[in-house]
N, C-alpha and C positions, 0 to 999 in steps of 0.2 A: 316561392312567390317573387316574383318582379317589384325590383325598386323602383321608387317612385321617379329614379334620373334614367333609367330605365327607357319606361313610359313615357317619357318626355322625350326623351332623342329618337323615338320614333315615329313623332308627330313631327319632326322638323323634315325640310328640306334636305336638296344633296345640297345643295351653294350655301345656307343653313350652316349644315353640318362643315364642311370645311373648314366653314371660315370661324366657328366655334373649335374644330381641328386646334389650327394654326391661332388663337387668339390662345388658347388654353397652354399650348407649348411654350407659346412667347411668356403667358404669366409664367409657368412653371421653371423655364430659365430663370428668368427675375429671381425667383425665390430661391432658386440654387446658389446665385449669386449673393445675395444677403443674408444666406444662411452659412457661408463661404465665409463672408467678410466679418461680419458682424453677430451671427448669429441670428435665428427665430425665436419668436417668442413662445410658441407650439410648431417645434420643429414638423407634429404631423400632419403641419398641411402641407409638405413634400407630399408625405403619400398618398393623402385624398385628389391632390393636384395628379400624380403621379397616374392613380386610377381612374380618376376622371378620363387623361387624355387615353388610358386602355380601351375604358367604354364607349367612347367615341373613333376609334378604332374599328372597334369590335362591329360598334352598327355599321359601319363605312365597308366594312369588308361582307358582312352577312347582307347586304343590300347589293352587293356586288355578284354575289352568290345567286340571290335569287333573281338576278337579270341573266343573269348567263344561258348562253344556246348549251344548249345538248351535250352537243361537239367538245364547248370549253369544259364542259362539266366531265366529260369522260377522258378528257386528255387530264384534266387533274386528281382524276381518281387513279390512271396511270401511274403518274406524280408519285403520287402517295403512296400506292403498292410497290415502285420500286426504292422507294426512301426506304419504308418496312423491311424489303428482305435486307438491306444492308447492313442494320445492326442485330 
């Protein structure tokens, strides 16, 4: 089942999402830093911060995916098969 932040980041925008990107990083520094200096008071919203900026990521990159021509799509399945035989 799909979370519910899921669902949502797929109703936004690309300029949207970016800029949720880059606003979510900036908090998530902040809170490195205060949790650096001073301490958190639920050190895990590092992580929920942390997974946050993954999921917005992840839709950034699969939105990416499914614009892609043919072409880019088959030079990165290339990609990918010669990563494979190397380990």
């Amino acid at each position: 089942m799909a979370s519910k932040k899921f669902l949502e980041l797929q109703e936004l925008s690309e300029e949207r999402l970016q800029a949720e990107l880059a606003a979510t990083e900036n908090d998530y520094r902040k809170l490195q830093m205060d949790n650096a200096l001073k301490g958190l008071d639920n050190p895990l919203e590092l992580r929920a911060m942390r997974r946050d900026v993954a999921r917005l990521n992840t839709e950034i990159r699969r939105r990416e995916l499914a614009n892609a021509t043919p072409e880019e799509l088959a030079k990165r399945s290339r990609i990918r098969a010669r990563r494979s035989r190397k380990h």
